[in-house]
DRENLO-227017 format. One record per residue (C-alpha): residue number from 1; x, y, z. Coordinates in nm, 4 decimals. Example, Ala and Ser with C-alpha at 12.3 -4.5 7.8 and 13.67 -1.06 7.14 Angstrom:
! DRENLO-227017
@i = 1 east = 1.2300 north = -0.4500 up = 0.7800
@i = 2 east = 1.3670 north = -0.1060 up = 0.7140
This chain:
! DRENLO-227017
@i = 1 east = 7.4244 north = -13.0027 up = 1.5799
@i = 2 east = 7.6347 north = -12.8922 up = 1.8819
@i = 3 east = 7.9419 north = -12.6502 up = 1.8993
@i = 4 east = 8.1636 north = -12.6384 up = 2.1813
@i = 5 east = 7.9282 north = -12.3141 up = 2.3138
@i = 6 east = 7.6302 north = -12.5615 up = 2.3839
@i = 7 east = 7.8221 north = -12.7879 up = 2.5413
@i = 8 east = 7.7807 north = -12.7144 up = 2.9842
@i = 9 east = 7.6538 north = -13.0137 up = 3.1004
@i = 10 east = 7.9099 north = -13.3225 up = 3.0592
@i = 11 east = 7.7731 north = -13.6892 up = 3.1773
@i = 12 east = 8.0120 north = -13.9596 up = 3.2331
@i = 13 east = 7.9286 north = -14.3392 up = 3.2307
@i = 14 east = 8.1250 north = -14.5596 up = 3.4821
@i = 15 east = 8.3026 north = -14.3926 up = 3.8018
@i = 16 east = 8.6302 north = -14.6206 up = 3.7899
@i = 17 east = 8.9735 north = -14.4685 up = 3.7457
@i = 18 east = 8.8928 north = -14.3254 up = 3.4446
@i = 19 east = 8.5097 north = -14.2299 up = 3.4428
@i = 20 east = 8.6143 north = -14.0546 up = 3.7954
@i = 21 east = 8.9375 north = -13.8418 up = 3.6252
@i = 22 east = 8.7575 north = -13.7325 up = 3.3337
@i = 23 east = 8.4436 north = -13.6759 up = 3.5786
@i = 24 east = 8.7557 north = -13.4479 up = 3.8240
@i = 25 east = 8.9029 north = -13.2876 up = 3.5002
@i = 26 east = 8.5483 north = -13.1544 up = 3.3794
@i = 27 east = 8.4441 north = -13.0395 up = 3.7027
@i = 28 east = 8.7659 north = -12.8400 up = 3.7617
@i = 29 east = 8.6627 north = -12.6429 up = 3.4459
@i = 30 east = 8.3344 north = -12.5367 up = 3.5808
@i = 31 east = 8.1762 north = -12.7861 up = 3.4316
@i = 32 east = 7.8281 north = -12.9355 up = 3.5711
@i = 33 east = 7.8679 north = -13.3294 up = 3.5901
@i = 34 east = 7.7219 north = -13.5976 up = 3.6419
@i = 35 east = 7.8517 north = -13.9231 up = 3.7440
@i = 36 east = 7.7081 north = -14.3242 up = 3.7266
@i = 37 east = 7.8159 north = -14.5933 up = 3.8286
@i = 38 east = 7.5805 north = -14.9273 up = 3.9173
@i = 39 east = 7.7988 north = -14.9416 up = 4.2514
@i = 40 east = 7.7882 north = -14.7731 up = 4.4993
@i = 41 east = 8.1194 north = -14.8501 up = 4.6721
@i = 42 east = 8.2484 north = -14.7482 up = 4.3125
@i = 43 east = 8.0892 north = -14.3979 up = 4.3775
@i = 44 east = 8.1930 north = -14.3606 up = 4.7105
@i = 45 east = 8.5978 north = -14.4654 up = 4.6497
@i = 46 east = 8.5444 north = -14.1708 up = 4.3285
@i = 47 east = 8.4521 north = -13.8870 up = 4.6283
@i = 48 east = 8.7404 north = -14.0337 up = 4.8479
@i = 49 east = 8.9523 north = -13.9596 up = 4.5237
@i = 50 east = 8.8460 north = -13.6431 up = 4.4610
@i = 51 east = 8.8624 north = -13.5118 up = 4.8005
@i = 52 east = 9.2385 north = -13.6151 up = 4.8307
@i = 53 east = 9.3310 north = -13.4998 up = 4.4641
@i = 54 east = 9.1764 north = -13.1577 up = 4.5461
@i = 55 east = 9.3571 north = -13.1183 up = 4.8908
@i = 56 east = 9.7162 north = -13.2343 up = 4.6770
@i = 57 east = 9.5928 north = -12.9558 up = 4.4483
@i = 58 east = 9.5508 north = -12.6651 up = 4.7302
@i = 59 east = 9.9182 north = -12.8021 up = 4.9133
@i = 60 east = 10.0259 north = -12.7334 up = 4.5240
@i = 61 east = 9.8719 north = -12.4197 up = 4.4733
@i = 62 east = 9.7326 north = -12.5239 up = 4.1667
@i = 63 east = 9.3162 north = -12.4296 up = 4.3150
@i = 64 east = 9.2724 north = -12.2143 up = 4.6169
@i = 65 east = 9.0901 north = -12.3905 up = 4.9028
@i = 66 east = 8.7363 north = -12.1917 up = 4.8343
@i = 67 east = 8.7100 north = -12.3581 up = 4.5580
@i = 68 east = 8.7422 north = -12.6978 up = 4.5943
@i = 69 east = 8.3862 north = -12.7530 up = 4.7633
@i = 70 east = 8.3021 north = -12.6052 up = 4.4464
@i = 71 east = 8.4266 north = -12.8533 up = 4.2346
@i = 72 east = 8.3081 north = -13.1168 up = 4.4631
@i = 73 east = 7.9477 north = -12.9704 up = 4.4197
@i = 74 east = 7.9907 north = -12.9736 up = 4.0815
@i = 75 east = 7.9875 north = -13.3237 up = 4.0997
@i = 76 east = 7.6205 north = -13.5149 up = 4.0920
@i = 77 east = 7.6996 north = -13.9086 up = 4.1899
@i = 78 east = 7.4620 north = -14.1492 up = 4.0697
@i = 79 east = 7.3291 north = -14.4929 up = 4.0442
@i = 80 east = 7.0536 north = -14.4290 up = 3.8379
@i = 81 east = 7.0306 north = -14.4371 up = 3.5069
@i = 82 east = 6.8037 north = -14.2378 up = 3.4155
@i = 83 east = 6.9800 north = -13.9160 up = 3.5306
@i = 84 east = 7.2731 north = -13.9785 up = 3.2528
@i = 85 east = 7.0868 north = -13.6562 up = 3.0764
@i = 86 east = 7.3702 north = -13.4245 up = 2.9105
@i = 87 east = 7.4615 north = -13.2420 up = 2.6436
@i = 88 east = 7.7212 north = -13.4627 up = 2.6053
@i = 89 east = 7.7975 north = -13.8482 up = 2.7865
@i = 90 east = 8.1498 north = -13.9854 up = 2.7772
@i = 91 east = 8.1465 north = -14.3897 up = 2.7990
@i = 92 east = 8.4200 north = -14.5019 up = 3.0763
@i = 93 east = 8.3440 north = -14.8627 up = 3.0978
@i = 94 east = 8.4823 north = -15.2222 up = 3.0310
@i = 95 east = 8.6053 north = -15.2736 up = 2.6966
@i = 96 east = 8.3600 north = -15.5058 up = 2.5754
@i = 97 east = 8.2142 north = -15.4404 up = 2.2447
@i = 98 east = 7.8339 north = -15.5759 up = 2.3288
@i = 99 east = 7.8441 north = -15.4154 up = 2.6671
@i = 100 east = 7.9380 north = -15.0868 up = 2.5333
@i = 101 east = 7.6671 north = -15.0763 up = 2.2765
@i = 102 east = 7.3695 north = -15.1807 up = 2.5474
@i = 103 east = 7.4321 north = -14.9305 up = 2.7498
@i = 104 east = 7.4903 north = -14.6415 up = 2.5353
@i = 105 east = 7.2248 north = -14.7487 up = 2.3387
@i = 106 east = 6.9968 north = -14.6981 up = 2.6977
@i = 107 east = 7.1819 north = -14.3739 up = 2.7064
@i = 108 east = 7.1195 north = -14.2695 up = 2.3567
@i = 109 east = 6.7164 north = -14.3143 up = 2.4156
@i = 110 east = 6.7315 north = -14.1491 up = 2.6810
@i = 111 east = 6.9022 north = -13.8287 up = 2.5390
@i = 112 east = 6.8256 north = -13.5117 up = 2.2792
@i = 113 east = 6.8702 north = -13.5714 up = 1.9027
@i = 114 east = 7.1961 north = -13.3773 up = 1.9099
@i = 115 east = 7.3444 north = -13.5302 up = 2.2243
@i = 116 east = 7.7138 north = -13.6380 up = 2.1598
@i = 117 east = 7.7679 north = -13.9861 up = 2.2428
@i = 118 east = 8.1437 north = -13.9851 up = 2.3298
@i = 119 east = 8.3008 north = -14.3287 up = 2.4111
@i = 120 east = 8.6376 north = -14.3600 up = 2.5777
@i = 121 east = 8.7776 north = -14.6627 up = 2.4347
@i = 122 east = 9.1112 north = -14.7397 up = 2.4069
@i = 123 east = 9.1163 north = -15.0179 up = 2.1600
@i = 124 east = 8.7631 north = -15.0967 up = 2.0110
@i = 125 east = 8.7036 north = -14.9393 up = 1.6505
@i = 126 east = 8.4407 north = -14.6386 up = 1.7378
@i = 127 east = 8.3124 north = -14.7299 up = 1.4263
@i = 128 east = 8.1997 north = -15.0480 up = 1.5844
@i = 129 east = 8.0458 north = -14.9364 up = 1.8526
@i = 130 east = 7.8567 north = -14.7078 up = 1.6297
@i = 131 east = 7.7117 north = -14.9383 up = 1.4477
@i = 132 east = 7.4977 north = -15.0623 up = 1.7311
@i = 133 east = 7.3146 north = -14.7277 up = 1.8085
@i = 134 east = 7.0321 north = -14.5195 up = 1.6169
@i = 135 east = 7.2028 north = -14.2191 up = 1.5453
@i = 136 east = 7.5781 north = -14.3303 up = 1.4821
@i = 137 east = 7.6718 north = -13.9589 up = 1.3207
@i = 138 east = 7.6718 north = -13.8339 up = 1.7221
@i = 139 east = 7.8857 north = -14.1193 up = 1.8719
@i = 140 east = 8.2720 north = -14.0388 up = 1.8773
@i = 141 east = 8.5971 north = -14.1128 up = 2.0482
@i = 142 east = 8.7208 north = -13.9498 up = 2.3401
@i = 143 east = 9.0220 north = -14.1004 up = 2.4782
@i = 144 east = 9.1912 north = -13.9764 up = 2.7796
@i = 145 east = 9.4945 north = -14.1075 up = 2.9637
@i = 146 east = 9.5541 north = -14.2121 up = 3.3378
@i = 147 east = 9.5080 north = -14.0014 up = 3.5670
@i = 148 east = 9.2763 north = -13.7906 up = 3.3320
@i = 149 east = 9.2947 north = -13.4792 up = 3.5379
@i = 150 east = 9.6763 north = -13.4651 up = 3.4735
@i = 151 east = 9.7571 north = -13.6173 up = 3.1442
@i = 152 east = 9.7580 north = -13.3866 up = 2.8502
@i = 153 east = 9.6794 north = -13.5942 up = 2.6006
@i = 154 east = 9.3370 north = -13.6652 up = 2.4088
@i = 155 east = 9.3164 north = -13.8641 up = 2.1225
@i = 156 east = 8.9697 north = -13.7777 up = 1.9644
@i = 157 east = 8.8262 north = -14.0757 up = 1.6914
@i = 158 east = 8.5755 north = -14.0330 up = 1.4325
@i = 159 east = 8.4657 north = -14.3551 up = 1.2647
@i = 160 east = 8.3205 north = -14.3630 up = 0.9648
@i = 161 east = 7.9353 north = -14.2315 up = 1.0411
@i = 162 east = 8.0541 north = -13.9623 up = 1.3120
@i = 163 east = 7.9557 north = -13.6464 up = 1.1610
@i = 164 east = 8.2495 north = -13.3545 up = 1.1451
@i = 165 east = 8.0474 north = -13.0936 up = 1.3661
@i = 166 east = 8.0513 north = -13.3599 up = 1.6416
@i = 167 east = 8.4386 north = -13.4278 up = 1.5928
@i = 168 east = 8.5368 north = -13.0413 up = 1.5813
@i = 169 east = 8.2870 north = -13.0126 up = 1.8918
@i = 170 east = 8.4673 north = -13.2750 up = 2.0735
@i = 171 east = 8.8272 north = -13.1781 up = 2.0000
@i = 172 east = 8.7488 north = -12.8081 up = 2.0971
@i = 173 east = 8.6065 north = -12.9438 up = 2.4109
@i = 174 east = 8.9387 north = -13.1259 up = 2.5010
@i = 175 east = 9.0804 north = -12.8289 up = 2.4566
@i = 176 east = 8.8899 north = -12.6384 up = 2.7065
@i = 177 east = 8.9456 north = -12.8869 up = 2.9481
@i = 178 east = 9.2998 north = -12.8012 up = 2.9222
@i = 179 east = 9.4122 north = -13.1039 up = 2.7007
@i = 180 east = 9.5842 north = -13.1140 up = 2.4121
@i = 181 east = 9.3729 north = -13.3530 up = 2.1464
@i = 182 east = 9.5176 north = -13.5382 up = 1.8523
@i = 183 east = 9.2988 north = -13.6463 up = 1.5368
@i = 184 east = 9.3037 north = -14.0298 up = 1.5702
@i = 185 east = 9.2252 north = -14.2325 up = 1.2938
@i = 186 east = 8.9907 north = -14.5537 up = 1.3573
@i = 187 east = 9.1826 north = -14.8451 up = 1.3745
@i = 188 east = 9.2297 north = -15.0990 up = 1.6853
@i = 189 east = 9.4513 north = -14.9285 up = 1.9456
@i = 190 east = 9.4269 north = -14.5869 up = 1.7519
@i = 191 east = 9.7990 north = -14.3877 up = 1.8596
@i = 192 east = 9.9077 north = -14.4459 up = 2.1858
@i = 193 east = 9.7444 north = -14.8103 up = 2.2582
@i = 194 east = 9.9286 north = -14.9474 up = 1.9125
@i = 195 east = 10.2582 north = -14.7977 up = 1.9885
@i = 196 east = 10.2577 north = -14.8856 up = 2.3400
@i = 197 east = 10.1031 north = -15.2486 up = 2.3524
@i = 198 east = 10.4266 north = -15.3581 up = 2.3281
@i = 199 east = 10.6029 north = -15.2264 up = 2.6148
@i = 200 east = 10.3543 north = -15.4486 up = 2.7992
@i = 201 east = 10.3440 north = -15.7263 up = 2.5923
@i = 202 east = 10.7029 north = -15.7551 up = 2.5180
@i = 203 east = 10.8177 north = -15.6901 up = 2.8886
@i = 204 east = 10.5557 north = -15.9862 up = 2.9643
@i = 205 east = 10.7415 north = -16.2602 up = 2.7328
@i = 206 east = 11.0017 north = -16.2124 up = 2.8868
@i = 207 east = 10.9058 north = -16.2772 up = 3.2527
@i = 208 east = 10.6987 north = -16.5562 up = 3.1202
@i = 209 east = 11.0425 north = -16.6423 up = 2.9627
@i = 210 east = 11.2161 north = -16.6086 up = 3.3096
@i = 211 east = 11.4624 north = -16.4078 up = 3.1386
@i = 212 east = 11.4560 north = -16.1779 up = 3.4494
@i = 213 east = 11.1936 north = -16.0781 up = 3.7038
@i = 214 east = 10.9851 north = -15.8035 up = 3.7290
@i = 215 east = 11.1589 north = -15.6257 up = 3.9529
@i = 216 east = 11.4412 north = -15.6223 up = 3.7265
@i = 217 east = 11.2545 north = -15.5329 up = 3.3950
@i = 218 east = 11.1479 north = -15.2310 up = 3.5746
@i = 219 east = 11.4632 north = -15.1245 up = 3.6721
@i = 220 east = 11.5921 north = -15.1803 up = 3.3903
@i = 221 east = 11.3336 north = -14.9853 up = 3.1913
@i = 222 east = 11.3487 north = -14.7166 up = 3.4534
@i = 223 east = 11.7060 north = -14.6870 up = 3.4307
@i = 224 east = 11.6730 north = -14.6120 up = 3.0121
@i = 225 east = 11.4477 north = -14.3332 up = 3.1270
@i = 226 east = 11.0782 north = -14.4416 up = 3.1704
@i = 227 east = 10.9471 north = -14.2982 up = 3.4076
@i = 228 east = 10.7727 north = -14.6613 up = 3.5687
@i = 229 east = 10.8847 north = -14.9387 up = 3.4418
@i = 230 east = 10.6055 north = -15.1772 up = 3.2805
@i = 231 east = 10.4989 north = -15.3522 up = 3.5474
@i = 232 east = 10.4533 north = -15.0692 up = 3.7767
@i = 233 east = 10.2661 north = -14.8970 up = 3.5311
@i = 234 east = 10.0431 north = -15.2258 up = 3.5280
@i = 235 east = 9.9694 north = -15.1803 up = 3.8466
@i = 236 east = 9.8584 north = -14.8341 up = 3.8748
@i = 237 east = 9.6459 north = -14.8721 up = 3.5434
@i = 238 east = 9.4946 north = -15.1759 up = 3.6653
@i = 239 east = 9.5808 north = -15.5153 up = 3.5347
@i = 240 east = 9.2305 north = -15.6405 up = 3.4794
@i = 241 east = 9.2297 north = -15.3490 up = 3.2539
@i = 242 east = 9.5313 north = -15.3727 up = 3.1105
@i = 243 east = 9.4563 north = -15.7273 up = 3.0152
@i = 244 east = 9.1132 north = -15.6793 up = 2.8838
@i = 245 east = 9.2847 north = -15.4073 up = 2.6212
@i = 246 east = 9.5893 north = -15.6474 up = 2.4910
@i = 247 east = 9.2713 north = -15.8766 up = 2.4396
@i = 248 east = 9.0708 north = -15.6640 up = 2.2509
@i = 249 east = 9.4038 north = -15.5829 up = 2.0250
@i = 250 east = 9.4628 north = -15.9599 up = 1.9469
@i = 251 east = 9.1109 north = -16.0323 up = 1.8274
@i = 252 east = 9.0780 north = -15.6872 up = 1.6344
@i = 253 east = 9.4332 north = -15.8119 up = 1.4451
@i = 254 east = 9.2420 north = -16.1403 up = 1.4122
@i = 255 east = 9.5298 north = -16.3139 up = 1.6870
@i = 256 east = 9.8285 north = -16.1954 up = 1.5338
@i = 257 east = 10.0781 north = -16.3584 up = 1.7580
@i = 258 east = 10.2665 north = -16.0013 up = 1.8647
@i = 259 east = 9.9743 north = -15.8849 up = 2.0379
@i = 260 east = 9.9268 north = -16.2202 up = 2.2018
@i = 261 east = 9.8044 north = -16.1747 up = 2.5916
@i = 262 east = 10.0051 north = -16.2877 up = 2.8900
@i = 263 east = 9.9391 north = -16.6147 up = 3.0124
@i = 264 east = 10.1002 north = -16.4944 up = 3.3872
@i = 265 east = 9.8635 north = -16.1939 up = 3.3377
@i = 266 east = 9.5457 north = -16.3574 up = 3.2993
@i = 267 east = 9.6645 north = -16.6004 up = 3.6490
@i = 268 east = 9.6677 north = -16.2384 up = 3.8285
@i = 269 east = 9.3422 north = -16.1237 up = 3.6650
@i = 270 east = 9.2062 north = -16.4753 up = 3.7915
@i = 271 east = 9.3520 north = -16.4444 up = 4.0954
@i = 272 east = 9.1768 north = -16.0759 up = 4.1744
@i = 273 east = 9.5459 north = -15.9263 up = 4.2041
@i = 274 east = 9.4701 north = -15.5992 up = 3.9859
@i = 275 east = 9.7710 north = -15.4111 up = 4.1276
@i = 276 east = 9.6845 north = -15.1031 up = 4.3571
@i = 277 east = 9.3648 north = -15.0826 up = 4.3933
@i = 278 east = 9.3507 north = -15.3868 up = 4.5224
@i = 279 east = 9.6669 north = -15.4001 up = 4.7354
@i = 280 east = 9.8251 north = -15.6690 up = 4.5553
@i = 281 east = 9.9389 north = -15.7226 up = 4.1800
@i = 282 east = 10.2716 north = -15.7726 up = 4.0684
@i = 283 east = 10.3852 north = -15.5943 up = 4.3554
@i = 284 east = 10.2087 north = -15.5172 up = 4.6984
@i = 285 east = 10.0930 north = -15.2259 up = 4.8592
């Protein structure tokens, strides 16, 4: 079984917004990673990313400018599969339960005995996805928060097969990627996603509700001291993605109606509108 110690090569699975800032935040602490994604223009918008977040970094003085082609180099970018060999993979891709267990399931083959199957989820029961793989005492949770390389916070989920030398390895990891991890227990939307559904869901209604418009909910919500109001924050996370988790919630509290999704959020989804990084959501850029 792995400690921390054995841990220097880090894989990550999907190179979206948040397979690319864990992928950033690893590399920046020497890691060696690697990088997949089945796209390539996925791949090449994740070195655009990391070439501007490293030049913010120099102007910031938070790396010195000799070592950002290091980081960079650190970096492997992939499309093939096979090269998802680590000693540990961390899962950044849709949250869909079936999905999530084919592929890591590929990955799992693929990998040593005592590779650490880390999954990134923000609402599916780890458990779950467990439950779908050969060796369900290596697979754990690993959630990080957007953008990965900034955000402090890790929650860090064992479901009920993960074994404790994999959850201790995966917490101390966190740690030496400068985070600060929390023990999450499984349950849908573990901490942060449970608590903060709500601000999205709630915010939601009430547009539907024409109470006010967006606009106006985030200024409102801005003005009590968030720092973006919900609809921003939509935006930048991605609603596609945003949707797909409120989703996930209401079927994993068999459709209680508080978690309900938005119907005006699933016309934007439709629609291709995802918020930034596609120039258009419930704003444009």
């Amino acid at each position: 079984m792995k400690s921390v110690a054995d841990i220097r090569s880090i894989a990550v699975l999907g190179a979206g917004v948040m397979g690319r800032g864990i992928a950033l935040a690893a590399a920046m602490k020497g890691y060696r990673v690697i990088l997949f994604d089945i796209k390539q223009e996925v791949l090449a918008t994740a070195a655009q990313y990391f070439d501007k977040f490293l030049a913010k970094s120099i102007q910031r003085n938070k790396i010195t400018p000799e070592q950002k082609p290091e980081i960079i180099a650190a970096i492997q970018l992939s499309q093939d599969m096979a090269d998802l060999k680590a000693d540990i993979v961390i899962e950044a891709i849709l949250e869909n339960l079936a999905l999530k267990q084919q592929v890591l399931g590929e990955i799992e083959a693929q990998n040593a005995e005592d590779t650490i199957i880390a999954s990134n989820t923000s609402t599916i029961p780890i458990t779950q996805i467990a439950a779908g793989l050969a060796r369900p005492e290596m697979v754990v949770g690993m959630h990080f928060f957007n953008p990965a390389p900034i955000m402090k916070l890790v929650e860090v989920i064992s479901g009920e097969m993960t074994a404790a030398e994999v959850s201790t390895a995966t917490f101390a990891l966190a740690e030496k990627l400068g985070k600060k991890p929390v023990h999450a227990k499984d349950e849908p939307g573990f901490i942060v996603n449970r608590v903060a559904r709500h601000f999205y869901v709630e915010s939601l209604k009430v547009l539907e509700e024409r109470v006010a418009d967006h606009a106006t909910i985030d200024r409102l919500m801005e003005s009590s001291g968030f720092r973006m109001g919900p609809f921003r924050l939509m935006d930048l996370i991605g609603i596609e993605t945003n949707h797909e988790v409120t989703k996930s919630l209401y079927n994993s509290f068999f459709q209680d109606e508080k978690f309900r999704p938005s119907r005006i959020q699933q016309k934007k989804v439709d629609a291709g509108h995802f918020g930034r990084k596609t120039g258009r959501g419930f704003y444009e850029y």
